[in-house]
Backbone and ligand atoms as CSV (ligand in chain L), in Angstrom:
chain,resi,resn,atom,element,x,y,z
A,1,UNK,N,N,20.053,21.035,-174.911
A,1,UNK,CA,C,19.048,21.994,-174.455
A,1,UNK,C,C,18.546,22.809,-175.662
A,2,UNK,N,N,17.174,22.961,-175.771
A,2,UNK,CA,C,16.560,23.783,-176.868
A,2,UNK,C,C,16.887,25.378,-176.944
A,3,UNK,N,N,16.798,25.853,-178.183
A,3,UNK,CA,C,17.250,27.492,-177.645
A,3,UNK,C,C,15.502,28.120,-176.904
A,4,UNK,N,N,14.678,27.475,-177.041
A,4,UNK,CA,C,13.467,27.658,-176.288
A,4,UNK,C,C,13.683,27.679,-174.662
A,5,UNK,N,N,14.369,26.665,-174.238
A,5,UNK,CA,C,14.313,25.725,-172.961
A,5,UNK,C,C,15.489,27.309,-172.404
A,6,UNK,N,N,16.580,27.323,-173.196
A,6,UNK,CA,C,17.823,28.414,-172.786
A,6,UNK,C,C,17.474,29.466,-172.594
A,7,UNK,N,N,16.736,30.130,-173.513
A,7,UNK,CA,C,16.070,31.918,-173.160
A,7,UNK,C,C,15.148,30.926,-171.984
A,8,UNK,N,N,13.968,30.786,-172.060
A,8,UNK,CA,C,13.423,30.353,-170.502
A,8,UNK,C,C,14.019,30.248,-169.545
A,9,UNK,N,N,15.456,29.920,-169.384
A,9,UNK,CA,C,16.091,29.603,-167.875
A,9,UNK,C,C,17.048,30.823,-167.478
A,10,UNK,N,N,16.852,32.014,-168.757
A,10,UNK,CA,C,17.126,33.428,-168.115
A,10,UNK,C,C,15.976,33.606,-167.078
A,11,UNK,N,N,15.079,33.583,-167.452
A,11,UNK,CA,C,14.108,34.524,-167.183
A,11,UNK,C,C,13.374,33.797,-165.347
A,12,UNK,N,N,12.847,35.040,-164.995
A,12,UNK,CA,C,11.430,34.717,-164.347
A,12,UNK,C,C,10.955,34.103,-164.646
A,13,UNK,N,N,9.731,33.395,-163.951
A,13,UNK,CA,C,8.285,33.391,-164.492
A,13,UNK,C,C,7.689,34.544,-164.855
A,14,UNK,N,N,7.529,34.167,-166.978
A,14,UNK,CA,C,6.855,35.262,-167.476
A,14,UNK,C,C,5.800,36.569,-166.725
A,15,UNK,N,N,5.130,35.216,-165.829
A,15,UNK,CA,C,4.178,36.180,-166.206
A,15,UNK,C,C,4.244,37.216,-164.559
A,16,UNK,N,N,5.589,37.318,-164.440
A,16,UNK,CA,C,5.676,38.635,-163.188
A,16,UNK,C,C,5.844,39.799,-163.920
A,17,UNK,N,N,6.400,39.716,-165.334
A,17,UNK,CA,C,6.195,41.047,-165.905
A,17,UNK,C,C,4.697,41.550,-166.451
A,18,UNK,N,N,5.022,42.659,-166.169
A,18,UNK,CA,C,3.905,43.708,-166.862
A,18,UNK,C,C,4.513,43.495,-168.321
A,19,UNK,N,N,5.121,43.605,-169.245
A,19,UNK,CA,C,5.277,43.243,-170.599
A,19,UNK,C,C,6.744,42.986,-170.747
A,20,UNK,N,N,6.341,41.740,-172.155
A,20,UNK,CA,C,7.950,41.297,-172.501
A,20,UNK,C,C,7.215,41.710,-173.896
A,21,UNK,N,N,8.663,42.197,-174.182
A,21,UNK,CA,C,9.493,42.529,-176.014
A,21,UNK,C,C,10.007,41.499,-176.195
A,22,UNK,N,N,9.438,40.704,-177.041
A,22,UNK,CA,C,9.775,39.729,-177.739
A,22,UNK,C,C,10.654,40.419,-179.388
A,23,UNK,N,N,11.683,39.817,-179.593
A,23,UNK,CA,C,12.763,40.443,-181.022
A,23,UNK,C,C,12.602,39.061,-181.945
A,24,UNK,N,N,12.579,39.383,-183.045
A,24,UNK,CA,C,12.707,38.300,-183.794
A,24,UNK,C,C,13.481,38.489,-185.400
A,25,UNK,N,N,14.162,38.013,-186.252
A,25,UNK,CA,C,14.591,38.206,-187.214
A,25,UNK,C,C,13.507,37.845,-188.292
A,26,UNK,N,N,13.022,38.213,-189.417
A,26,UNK,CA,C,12.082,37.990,-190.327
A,26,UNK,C,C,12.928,36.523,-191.099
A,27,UNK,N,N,12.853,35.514,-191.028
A,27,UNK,CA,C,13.147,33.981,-191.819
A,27,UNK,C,C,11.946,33.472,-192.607
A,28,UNK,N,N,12.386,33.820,-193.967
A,28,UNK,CA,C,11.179,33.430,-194.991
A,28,UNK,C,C,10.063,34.073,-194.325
A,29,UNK,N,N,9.482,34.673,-194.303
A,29,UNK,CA,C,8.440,35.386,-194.450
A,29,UNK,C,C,7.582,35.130,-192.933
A,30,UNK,N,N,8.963,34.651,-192.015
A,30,UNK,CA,C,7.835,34.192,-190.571
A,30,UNK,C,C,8.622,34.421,-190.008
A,31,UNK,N,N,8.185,34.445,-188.308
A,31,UNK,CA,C,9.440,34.937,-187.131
A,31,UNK,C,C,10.373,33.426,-187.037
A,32,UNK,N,N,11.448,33.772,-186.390
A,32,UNK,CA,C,12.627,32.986,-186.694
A,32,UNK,C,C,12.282,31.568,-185.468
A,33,UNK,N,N,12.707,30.412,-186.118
A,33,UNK,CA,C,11.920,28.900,-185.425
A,33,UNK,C,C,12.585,28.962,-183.868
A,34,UNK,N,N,13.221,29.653,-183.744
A,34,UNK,CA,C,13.826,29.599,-181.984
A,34,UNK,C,C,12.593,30.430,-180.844
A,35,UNK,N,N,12.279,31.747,-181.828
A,35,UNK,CA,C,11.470,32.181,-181.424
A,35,UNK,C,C,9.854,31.940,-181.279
A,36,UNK,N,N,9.788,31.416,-182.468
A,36,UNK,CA,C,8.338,30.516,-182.787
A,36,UNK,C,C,8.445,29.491,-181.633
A,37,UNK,N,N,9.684,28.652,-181.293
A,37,UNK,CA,C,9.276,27.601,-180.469
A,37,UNK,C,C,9.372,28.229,-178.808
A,38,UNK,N,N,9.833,28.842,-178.510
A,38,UNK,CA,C,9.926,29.680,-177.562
A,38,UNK,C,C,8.358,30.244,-176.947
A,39,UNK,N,N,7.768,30.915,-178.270
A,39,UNK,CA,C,6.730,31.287,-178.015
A,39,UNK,C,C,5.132,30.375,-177.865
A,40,UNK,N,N,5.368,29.032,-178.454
A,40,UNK,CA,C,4.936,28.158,-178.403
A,40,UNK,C,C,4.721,27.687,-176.954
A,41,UNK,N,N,5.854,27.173,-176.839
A,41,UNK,CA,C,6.327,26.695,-175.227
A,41,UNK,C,C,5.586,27.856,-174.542
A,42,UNK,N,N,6.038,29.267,-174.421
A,42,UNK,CA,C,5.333,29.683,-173.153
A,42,UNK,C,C,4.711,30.998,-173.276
A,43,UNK,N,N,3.746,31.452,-174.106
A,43,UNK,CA,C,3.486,32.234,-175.144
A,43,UNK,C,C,2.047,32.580,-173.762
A,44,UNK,N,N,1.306,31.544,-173.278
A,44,UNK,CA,C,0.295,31.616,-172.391
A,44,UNK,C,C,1.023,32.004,-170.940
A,45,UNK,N,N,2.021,32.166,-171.071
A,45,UNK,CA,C,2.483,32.721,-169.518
A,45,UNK,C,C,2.623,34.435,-169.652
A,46,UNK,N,N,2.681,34.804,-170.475
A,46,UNK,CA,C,3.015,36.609,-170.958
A,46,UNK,C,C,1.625,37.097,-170.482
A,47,UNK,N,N,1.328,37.754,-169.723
A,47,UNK,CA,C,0.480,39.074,-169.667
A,47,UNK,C,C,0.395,39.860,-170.826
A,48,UNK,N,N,1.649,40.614,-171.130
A,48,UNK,CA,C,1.150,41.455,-172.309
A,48,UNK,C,C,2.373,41.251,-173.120
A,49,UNK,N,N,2.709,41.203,-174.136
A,49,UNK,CA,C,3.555,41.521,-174.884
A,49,UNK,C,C,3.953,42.582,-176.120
A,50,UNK,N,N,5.157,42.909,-176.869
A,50,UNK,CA,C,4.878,43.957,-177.706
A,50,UNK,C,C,6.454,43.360,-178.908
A,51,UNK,N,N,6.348,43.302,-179.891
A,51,UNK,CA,C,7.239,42.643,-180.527
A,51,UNK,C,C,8.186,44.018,-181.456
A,52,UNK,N,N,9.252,43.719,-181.856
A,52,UNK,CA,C,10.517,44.320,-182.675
A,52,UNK,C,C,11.018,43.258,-183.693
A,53,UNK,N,N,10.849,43.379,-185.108
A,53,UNK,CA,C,11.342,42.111,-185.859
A,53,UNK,C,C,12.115,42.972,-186.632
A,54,UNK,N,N,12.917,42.283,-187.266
A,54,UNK,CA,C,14.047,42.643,-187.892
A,54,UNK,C,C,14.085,41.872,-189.620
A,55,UNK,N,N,14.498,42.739,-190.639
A,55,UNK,CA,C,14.091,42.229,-191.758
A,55,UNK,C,C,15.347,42.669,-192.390
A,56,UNK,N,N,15.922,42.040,-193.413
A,56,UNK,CA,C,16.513,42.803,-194.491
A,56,UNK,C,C,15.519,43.277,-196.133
A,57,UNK,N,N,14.753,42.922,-196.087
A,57,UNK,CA,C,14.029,43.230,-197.809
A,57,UNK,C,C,12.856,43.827,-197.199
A,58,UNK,N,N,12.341,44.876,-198.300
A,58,UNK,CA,C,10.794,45.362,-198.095
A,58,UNK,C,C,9.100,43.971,-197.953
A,59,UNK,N,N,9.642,43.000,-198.724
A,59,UNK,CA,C,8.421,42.329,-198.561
A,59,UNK,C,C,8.706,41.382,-197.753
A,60,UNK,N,N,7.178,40.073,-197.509
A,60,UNK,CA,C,7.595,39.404,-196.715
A,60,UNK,C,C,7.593,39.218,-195.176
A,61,UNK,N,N,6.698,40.294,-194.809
A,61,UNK,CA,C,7.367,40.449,-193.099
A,61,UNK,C,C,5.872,40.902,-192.540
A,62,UNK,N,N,4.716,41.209,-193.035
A,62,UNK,CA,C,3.283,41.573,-192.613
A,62,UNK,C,C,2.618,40.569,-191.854
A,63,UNK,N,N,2.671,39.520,-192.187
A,63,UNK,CA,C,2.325,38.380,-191.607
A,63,UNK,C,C,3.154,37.746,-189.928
A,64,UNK,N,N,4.171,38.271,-189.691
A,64,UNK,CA,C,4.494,38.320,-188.894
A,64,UNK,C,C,4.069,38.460,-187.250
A,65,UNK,N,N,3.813,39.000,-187.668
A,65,UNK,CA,C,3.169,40.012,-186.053
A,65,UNK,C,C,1.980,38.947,-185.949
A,66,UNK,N,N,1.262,39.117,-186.899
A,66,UNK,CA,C,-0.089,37.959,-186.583
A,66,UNK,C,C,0.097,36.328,-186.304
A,67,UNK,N,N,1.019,36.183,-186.878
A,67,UNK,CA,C,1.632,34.645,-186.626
A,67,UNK,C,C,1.961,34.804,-185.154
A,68,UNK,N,N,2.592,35.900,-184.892
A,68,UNK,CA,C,3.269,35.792,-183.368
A,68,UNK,C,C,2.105,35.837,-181.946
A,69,UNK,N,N,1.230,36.420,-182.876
A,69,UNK,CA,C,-0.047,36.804,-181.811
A,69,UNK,C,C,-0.764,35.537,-181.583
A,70,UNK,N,N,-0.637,34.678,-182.304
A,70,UNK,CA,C,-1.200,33.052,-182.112
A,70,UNK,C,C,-0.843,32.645,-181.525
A,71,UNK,N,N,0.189,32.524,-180.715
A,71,UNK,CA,C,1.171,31.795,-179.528
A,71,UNK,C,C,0.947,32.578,-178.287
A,72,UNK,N,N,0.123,33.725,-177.996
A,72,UNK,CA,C,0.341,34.512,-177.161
A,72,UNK,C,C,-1.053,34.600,-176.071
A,73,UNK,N,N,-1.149,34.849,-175.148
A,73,UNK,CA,C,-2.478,35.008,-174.183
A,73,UNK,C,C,-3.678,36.483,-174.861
A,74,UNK,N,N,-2.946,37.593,-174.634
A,74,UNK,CA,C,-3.413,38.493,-175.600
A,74,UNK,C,C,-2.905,39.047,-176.816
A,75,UNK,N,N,-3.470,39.701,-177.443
A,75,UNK,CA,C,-2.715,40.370,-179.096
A,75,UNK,C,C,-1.579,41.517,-178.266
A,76,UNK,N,N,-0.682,41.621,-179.497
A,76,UNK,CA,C,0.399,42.375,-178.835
A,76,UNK,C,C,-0.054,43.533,-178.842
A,77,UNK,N,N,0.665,44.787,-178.030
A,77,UNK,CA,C,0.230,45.957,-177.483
A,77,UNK,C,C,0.979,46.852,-178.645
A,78,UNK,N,N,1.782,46.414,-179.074
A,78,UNK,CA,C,2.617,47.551,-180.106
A,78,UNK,C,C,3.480,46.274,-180.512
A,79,UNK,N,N,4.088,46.945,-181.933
A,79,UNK,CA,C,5.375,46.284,-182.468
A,79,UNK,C,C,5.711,47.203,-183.575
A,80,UNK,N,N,7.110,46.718,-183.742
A,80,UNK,CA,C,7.819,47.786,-184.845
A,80,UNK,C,C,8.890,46.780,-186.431
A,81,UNK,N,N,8.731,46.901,-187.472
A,81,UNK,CA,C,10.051,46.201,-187.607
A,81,UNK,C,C,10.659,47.121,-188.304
A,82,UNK,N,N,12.249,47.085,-188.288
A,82,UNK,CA,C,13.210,47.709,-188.501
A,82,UNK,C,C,14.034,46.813,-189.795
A,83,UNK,N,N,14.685,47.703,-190.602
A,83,UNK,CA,C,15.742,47.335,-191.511
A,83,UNK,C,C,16.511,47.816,-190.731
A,84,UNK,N,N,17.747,47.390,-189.899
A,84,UNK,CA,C,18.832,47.704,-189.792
A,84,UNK,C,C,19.675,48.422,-190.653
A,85,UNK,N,N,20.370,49.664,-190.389
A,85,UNK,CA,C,20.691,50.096,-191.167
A,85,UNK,C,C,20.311,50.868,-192.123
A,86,UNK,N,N,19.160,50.977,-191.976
A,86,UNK,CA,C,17.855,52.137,-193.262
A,86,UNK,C,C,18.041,53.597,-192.380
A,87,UNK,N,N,17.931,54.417,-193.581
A,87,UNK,CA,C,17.391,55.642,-192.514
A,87,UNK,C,C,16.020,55.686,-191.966
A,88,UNK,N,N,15.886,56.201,-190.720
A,88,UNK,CA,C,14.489,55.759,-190.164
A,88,UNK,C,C,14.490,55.116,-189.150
A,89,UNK,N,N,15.345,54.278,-189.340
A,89,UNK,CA,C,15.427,52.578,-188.277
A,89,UNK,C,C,15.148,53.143,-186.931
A,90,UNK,N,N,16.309,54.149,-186.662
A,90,UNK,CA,C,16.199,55.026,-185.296
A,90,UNK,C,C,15.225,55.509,-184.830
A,91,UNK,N,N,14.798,56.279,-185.579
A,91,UNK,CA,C,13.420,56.940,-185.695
A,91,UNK,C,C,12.086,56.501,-185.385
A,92,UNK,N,N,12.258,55.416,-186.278
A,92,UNK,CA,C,10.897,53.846,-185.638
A,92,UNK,C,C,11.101,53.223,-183.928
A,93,UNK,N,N,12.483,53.175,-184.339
A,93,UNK,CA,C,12.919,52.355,-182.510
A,93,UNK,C,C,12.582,53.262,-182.041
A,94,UNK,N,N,12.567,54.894,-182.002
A,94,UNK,CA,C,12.474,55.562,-180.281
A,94,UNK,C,C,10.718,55.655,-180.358
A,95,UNK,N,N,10.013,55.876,-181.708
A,95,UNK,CA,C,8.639,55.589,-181.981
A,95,UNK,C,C,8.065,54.611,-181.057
A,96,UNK,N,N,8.435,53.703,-181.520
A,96,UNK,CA,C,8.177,52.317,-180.902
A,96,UNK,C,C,8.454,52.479,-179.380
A,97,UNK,N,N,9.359,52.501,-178.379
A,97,UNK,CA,C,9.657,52.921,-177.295
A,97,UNK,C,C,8.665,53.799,-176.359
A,98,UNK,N,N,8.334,54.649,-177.118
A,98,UNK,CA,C,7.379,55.966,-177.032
A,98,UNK,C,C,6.375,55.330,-176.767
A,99,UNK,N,N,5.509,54.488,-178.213
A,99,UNK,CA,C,4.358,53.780,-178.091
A,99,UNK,C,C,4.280,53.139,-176.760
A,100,UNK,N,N,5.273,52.481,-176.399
A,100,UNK,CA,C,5.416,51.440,-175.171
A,100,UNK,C,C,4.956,52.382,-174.010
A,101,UNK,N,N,5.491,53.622,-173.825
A,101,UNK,CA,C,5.713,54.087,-172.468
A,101,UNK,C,C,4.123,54.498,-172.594
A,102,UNK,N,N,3.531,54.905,-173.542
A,102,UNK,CA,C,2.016,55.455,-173.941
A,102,UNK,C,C,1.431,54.791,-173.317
A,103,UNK,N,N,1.686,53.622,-173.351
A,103,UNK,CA,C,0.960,52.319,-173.114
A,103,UNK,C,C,0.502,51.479,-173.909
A,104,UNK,N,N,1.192,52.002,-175.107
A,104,UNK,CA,C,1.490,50.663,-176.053
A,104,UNK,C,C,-0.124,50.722,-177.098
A,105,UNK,N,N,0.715,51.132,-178.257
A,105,UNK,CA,C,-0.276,51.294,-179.328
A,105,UNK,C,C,0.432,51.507,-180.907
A,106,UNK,N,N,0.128,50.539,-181.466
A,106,UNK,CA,C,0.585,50.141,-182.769
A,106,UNK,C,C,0.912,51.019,-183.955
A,107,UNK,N,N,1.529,52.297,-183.537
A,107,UNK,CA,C,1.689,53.600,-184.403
A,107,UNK,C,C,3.085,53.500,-185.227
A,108,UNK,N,N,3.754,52.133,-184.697
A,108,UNK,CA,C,5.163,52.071,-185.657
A,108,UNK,C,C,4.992,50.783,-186.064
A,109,UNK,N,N,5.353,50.578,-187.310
A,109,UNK,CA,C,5.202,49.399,-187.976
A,109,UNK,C,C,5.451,49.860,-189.025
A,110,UNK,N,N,6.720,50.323,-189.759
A,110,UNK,CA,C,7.503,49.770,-190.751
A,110,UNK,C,C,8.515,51.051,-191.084
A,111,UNK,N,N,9.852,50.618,-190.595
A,111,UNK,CA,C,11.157,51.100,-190.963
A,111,UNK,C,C,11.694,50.555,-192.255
A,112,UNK,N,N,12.327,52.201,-193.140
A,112,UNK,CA,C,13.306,51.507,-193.642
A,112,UNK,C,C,12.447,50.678,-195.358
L,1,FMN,C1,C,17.270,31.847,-193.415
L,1,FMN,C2,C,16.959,33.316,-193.513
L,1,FMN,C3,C,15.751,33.726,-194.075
L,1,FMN,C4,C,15.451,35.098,-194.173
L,1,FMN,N1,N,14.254,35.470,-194.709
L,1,FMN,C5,C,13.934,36.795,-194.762
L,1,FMN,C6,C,12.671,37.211,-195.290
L,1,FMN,O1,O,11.819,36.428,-195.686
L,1,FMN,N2,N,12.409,38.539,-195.318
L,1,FMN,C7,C,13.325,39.469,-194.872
L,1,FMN,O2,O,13.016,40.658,-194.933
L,1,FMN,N3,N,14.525,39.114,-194.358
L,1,FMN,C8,C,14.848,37.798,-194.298
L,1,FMN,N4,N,16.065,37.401,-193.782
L,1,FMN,C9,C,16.993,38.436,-193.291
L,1,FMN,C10,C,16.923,38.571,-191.777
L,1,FMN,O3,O,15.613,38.954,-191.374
L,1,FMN,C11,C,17.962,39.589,-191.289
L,1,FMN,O4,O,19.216,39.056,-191.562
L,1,FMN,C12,C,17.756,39.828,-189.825
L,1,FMN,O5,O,16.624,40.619,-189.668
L,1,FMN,C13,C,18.922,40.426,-189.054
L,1,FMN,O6,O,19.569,41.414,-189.733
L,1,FMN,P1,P,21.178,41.338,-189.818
L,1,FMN,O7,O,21.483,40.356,-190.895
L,1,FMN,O8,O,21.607,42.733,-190.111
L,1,FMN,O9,O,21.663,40.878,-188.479
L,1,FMN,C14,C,16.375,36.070,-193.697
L,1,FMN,C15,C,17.582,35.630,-193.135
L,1,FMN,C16,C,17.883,34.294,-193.044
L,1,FMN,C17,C,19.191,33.860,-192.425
């Protein structure tokens, strides 16, 4: 079974949510291939989405979000990425959170 096919057989059908948070780890300079294929597979079933990526280094990770928005029905509503472990990180996550409950608007984008 694909790790695509496995997160899918948690879920609903996408598209009963009002928005999925999609997480992804930054791998070479793109979201991570489980998630890429994931989003591939069912990227047109999401209503809205809003992404959280995760990086260890400052560069490398801008391109991201836009790569992810190619797989998707609409552009994402917000996203954030975090260095684990940076000061800030926290700070961005409840940002980000915030943005969401706003109704989602792209005011966090880059921890750390
Ligand atoms: C194969 C691989 C490639 C990676 N490439 C990048 C990268 O291009 N840029 C970056 O910031 N982090 C990169 N990372 C680091 C991961 O994004 C980081 O480990 C991940 O966000 C999770 O953090 P953690 O290691 O604390 O769990 C890479 C990690 C792996 C395993």
């Amino acid at each position: 079974m694909s790790h695509a096919q496995y997160l899918r057989d948690l879920l609903r059908p996408l598209g009963v949510y009002d928005l999925v948070i999609i997480g992804t780890p930054v791998w070479a300079g793109r979201c991570s291939a489980p998630v890429r294929s994931f989003l591939s597979q069912y990227g047109e079933e999401m209503r809205k989405t809003a992404y959280v990526i995760t990086r260890s280094s400052e560069v490398r990770y801008e391109e991201v979000f836009d790569q992810m928005d190619m797989y998707v029905r609409a552009p994402r509503v917000s996203a954030v990425t975090i260095r684990p472990n940076t000061v800030g990180s926290t700070f961005w996550r409840d940002e980000f959170l915030t943005s969401i409950r706003d109704g989602g608007k792209e005011k966090a984008d880059n921890a750390g």
